[in-house]
C-alpha positions in Angstrom: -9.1 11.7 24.3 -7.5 9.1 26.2 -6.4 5.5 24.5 -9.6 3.5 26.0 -11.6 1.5 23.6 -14.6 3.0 21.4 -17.5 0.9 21.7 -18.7 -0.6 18.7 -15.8 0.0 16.6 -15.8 -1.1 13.3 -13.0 -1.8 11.2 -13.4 -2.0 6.9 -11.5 -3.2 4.8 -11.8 -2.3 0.8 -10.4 -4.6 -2.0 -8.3 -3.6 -5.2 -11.8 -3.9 -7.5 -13.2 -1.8 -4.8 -11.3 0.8 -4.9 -10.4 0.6 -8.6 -11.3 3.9 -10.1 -13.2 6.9 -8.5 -17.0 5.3 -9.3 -15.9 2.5 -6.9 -14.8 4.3 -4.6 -17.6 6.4 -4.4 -19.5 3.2 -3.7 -17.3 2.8 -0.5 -17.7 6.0 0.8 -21.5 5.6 0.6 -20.9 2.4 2.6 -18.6 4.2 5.4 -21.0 6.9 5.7 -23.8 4.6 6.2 -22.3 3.2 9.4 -20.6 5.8 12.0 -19.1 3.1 14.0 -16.5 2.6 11.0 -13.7 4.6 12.3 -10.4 3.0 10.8 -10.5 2.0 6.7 -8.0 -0.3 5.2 -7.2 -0.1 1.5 -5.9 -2.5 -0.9 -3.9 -1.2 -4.1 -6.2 0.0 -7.0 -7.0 -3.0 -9.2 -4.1 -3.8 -11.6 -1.5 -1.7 -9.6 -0.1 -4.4 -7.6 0.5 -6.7 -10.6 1.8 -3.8 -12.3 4.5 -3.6 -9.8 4.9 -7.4 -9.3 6.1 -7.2 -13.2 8.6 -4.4 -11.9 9.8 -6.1 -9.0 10.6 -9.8 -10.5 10.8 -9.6 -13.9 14.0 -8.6 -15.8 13.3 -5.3 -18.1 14.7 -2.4 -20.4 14.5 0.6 -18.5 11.8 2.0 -21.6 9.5 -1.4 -20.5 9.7 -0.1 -16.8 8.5 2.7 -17.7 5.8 1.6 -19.6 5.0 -0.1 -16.6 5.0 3.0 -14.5 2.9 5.1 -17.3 0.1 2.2 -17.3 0.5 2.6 -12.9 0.2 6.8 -13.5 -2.8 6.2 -16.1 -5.1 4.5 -13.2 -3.8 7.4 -10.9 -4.6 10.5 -13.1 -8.0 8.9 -13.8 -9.0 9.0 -10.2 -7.3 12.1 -9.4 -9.6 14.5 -12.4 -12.2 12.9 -10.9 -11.9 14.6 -7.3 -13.1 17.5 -6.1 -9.7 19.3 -5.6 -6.9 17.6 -7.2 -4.5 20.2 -6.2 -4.8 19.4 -2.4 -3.6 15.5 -3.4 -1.4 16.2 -6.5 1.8 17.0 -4.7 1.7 14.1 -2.3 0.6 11.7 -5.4 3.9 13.9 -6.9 6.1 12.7 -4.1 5.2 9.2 -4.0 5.5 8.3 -8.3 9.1 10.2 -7.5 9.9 7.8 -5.1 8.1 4.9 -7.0 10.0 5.8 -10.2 13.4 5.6 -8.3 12.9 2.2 -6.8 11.8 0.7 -9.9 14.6 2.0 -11.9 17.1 0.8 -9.2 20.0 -1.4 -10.7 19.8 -4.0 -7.7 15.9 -4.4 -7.7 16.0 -7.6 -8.7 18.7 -9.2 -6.6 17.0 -7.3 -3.1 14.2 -8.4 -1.2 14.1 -5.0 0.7 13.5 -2.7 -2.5 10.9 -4.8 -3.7 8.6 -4.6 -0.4 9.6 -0.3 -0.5 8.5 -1.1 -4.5 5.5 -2.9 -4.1 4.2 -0.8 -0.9 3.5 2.3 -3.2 -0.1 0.4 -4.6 -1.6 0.9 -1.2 0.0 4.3 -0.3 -1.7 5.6 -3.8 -4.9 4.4 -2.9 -5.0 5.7 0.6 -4.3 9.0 -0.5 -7.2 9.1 -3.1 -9.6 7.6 -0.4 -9.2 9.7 2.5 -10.0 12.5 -0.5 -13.0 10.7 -1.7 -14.5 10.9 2.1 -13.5 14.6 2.6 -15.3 15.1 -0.6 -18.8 12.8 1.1 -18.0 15.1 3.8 -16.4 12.7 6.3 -14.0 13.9 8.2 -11.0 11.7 7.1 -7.0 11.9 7.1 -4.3 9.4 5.5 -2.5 7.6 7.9 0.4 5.8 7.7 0.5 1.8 8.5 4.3 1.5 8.8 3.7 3.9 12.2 1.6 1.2 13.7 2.2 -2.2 11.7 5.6 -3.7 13.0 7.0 -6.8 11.7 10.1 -8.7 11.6 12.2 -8.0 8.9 11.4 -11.1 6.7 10.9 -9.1 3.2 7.9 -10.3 1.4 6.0 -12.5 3.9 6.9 -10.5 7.0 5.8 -11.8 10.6 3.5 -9.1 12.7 4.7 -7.9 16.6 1.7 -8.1 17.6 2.4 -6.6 21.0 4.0 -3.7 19.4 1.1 -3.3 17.6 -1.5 -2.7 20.2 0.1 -0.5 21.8 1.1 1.8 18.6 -2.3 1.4 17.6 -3.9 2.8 20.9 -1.1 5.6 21.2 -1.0 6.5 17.7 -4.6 5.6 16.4 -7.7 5.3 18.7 -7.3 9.1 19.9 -8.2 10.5 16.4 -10.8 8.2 16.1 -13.5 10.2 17.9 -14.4 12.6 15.5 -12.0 11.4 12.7 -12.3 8.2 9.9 -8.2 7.6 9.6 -7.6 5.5 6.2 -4.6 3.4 5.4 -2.8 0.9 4.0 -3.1 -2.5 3.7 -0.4 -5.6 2.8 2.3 -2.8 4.6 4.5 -2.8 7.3 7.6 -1.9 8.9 10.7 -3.6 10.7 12.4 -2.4 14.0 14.6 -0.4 11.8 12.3 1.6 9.6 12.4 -0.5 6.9 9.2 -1.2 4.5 7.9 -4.7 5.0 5.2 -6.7 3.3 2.6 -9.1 4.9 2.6 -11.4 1.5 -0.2 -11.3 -1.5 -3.6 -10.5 0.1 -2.2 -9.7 3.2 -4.7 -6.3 3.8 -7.1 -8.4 5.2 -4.8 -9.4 7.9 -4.0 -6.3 8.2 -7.7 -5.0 9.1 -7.9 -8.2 11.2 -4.3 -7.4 13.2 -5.5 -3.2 13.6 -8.9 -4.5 14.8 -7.3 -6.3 17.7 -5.2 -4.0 18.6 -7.8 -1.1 18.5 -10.1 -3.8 20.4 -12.7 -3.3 17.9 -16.2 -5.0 18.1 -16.2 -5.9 14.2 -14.1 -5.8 11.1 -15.7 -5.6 7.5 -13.9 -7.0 4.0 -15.4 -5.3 1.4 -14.4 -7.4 -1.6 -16.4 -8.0 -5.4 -18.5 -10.9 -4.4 -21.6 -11.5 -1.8 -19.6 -13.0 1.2 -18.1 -16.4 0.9 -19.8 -18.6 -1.4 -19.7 -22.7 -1.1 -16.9 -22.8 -3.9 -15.6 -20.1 -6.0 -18.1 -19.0 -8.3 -15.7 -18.8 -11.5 -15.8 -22.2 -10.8 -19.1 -23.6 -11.1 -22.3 -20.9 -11.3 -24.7 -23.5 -8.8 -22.3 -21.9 -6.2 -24.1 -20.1 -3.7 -23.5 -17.5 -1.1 -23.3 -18.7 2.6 -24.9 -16.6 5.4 -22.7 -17.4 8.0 -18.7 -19.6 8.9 -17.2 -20.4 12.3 -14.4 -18.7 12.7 -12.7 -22.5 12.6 -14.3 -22.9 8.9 -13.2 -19.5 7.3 -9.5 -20.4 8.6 -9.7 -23.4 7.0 -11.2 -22.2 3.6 -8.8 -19.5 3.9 -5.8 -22.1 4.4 -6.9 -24.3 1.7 -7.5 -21.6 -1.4 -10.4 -19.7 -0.8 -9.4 -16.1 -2.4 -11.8 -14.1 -0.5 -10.1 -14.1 2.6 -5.9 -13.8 4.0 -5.4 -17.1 5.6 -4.3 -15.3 8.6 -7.1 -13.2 8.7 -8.6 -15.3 11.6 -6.1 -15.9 13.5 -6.3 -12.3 15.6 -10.2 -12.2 15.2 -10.9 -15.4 16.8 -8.0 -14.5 20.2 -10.7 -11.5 20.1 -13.9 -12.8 19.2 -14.4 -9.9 16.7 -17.1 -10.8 14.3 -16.1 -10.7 10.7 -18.2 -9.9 7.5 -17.4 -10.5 4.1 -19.7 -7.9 1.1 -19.5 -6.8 -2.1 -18.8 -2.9 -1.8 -20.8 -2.9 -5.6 -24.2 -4.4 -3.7 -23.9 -3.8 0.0 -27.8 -4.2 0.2 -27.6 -7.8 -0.5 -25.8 -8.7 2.7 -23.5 -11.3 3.1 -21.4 -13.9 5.3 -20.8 -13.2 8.7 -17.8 -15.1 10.8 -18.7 -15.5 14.2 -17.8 -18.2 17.1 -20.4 -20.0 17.0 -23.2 -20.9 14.3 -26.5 -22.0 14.6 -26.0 -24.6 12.0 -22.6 -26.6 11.9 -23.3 -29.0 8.5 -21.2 -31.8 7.3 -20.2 -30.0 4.7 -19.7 -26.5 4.2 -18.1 -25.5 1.3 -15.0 -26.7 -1.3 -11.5 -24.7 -1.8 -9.0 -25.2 -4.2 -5.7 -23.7 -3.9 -3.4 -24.2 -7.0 0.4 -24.2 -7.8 0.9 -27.3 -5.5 4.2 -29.2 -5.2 4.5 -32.7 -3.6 7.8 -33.5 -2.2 9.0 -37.2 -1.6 11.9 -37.6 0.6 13.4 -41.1 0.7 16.2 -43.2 2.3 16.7 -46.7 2.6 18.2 -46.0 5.9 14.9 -44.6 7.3 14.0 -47.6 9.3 16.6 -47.3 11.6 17.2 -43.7 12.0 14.4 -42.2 14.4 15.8 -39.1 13.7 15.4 -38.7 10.1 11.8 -37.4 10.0 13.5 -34.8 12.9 15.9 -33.8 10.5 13.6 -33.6 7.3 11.4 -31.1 9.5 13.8 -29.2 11.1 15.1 -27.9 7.9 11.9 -27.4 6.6 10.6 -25.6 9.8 14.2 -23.1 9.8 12.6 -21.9 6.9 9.9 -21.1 7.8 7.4 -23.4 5.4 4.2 -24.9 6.3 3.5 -28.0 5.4 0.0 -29.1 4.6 -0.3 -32.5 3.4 1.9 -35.3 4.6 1.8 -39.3 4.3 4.7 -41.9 5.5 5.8 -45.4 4.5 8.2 -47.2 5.8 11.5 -45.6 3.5 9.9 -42.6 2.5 7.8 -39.5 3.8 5.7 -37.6 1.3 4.5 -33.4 1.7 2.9 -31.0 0.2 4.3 -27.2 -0.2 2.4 -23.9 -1.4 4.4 -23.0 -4.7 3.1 -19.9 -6.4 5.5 -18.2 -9.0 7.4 -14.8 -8.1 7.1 -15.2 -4.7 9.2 -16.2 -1.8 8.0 -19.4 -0.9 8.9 -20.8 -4.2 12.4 -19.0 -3.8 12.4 -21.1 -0.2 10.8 -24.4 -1.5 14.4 -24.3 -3.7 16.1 -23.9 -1.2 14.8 -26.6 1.2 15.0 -29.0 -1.4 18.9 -28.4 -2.2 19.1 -29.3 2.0 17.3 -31.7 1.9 19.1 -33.4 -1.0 22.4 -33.4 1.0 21.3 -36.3 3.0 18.2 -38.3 1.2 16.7 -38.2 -2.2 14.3 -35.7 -3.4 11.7 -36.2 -6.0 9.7 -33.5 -6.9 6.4 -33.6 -8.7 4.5 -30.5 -9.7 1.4 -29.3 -11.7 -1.2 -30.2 -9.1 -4.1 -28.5 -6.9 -5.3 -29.4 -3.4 -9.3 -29.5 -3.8 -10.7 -29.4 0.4 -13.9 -29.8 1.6 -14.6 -28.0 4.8 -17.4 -28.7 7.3 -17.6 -29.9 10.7 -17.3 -33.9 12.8 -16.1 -34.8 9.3 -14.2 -37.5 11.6 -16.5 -38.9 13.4 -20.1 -38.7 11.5 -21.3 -42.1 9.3 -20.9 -41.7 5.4 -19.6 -38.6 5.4 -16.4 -39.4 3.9 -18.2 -41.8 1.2 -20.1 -39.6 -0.1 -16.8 -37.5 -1.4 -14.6 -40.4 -2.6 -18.0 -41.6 -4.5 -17.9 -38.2 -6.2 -14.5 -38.3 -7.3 -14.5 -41.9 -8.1 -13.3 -41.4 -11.6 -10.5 -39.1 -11.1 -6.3 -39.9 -9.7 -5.8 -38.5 -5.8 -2.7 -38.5 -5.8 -2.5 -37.8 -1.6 -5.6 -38.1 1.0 -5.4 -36.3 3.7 -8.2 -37.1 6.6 -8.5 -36.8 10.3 -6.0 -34.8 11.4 -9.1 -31.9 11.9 -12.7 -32.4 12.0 -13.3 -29.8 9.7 -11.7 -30.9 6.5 -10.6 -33.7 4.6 -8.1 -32.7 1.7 -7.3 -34.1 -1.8 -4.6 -33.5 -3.9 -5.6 -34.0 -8.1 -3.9 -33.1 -11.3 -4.3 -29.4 -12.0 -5.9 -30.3 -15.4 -8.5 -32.1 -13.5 -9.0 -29.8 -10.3 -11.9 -28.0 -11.6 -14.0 -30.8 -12.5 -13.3 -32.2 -9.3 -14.5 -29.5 -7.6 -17.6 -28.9 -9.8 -18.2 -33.3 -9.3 -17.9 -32.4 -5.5 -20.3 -29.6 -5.5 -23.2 -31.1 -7.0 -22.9 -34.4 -5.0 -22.9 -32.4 -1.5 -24.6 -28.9 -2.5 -27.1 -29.5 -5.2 
């Protein structure tokens, strides 16, 4: 077949909990086999793998506590693989890939290298994908395994690599979209590869970008994320139980929900959908019959408000010189360094000595090894004062700007609570505030019921 478009291609996208054990699974393949226009299925880690290996790959261990580790990782393995059909056919692949898992994590310089821990942490999804493509064989779909790193080329930025995304088109079209006419091809999410071969990683939740980033470059119609909730709710549920399930987000919304802490979807999820317009629906694979949200360009209804994120693990950053008056090219320099690597900033206000920011800070990862090192550059020229322990509480809707009382209505919520930064205008579709974590939840709870209930 030559490498022109299918029409109607759908792209899916499964979740750790959804793909957890061979029941869920099951549950997935009932889904895949419902709709024929799914051709290409993205797979997260089994649930509890990836944090299994996050132990492995950051934490400081005996060799007998790795390997614990690895035996808890083999346990959720054997499990699904009794429960198939013909083990034997996957055994010796499953074989290959705990040899190779075993080595890494066992490696004397795991630790210290950013490089082992993306080939580390890459053996979740690898696992998975193996065990699925046999699930659909076994629901008689024609399936195979396919391997991301073929396709998925990044830059060689270990943990929170940066997509090609021309290289990817046209890998996906070469290598992909002919075995899609009579063939479901399954594989991994969160994995990539550099120009030299090299594992990479997209970052923590980074399969849905992955769906998102094959979908464009396969030019598919739609792309599903199957996940363990009913679509994207107006705050997280854990939170408070009056949230409530939302039939449908702009694609403008969802990245800014995404952006600002909402789990269900990979803040750069959006970005290739909307250059494509490919409509995007979030499910629960456990009750596919009870719909969900779809992401499209256009609603029919664009409400003040739509919904309330929280993202934790916040860090404020105050940089200050007395000198800042008369340099016009200190903000330059503040954002230079912070832009060489690499960080977004979300949050930012200015006085006349001193600029204040906001910086994503989540342990074990490499943003917090980045933040670090920002700071000590930055300390070389002004002073630096850090303050931790907050959360940035959002809510998203649309003309937030420009309509009356809009922005009343939340500060009379939150009346009784410290912000410690406001941000608002910037965007239309969200005004951001950033609280004590010990007081984040009942912000958002006070928030929801003055705008949802």
């Amino acid at each position: 077949m030559s490498n022109t478009a299918i029409k109607n291609l759908n792209v899916a996208k499964f979740g750790g909990t959804s793909v957890a054990n061979f029941a869920a699974m099951e549950n997935c393949a009932n889904i895949i086999k419902n709709n024929p226009n799914t051709k290409v299925v993205v797979v997260s880690a089994s649930a509890g793998v990836t944090n299994l290996l996050v132990d492995i790959a950051y934490t400081a261990m005996s060799k007998q506590q790795i390997k614990q580790k690895l035996t808890e990782i083999d346990n959720i393995q054997q499990a699904i693989l009794q429960a198939l059909e013909n083990p034997d056919e996957v055994e010796p692949k499953l074989q290959q890939l705990q040899s190779s898992l075993s080595d890494l994590a066992l490696h004397e310089e795991m630790l210290h290298r950013a490089d082992l821990k993306d080939a580390l942490l890459s053996h979740g999804e690898r696992m998975s994908s193996l065990f699925f493509s046999a699930v659909l064989n076994q629901f008689d779909v024609k399936a195979e395994n396919f391997d991301v790193r073929k396709v998925l080329k990044t830059d060689s930025e270990f943990g929170q690599a940066v997509p090609n995304l021309e290289q990817i088109g046209v890998a996906a079209k070469q290598l992909m979209l002919p075995s899609l006419v009579d063939t479901v091809l399954v594989t991994q999410g969160f994995v990539g590869s550099d120009q030299q071969g090299n594992t990479t990683t997209l970052g923590r939740g980074g399969s849905d970008f992955t769906a998102a980033l094959l979908a464009e470059g396969l030019g598919a119609d739609t792309c599903e994320i199957w996940t363990d909730v009913i679509g994207v709710y107006t705050t997280d549920p854990r939170i408070t139980d009056a949230a409530r399930p939302l039939p449908e987000l702009s694609f403008e919304e969802a990245a800014e929900m995404a952006t600002f802490g909402a789990k269900v979807l990979h803040p750069a999820t959006m970005e290739p959908a909307l250059r494509q317009d490919i409509k995007v629906f979030v499910g629960s694979s456990k009750e596919p019959e009870k719909g969900g949200t779809w992401i499209v360009r256009d609603c029919t209804t664009e409400p003040s408000y739509r919904a309330i994120t929280r993202r934790k693990e916040q860090v404020m950053v105050t940089v200050k010189t007395p000198k800042m008056m008369y340099a016009q090219g200190f903000l330059q320099k503040v954002f230079t360094i912070i832009a060489e690597h690499k960080l977004s900033v979300d949050l930012i206000t200015t006085s006349e000595i001193s600029v204040s920011f906001t910086l994503d800070n989540p342990a074990n990862s490499v943003l917090k090894r980045l933040n670090q090192e920002t700071i000590e550059e930055l300390s070389q020229f002004c002073e630096v004062l850090v303050e931790e322990n907050y959360d940035l509480v959002t809510v998203v809707g649309n003309n937030m700007h420009s309509a009356a009382g809009v922005s009343s209505k939340i500060f009379a919520a939150v009346a009784d609570y410290n912000l410690r930064m406001i941000c608002y205008g910037a965007n239309p579709h969200n005004l951001s505030l950033l609280v004590n974590d010990s007081d984040s939840k009942d912000v958002v709870c006070a928030l929801h019921r003055a705008l949802f209930e």
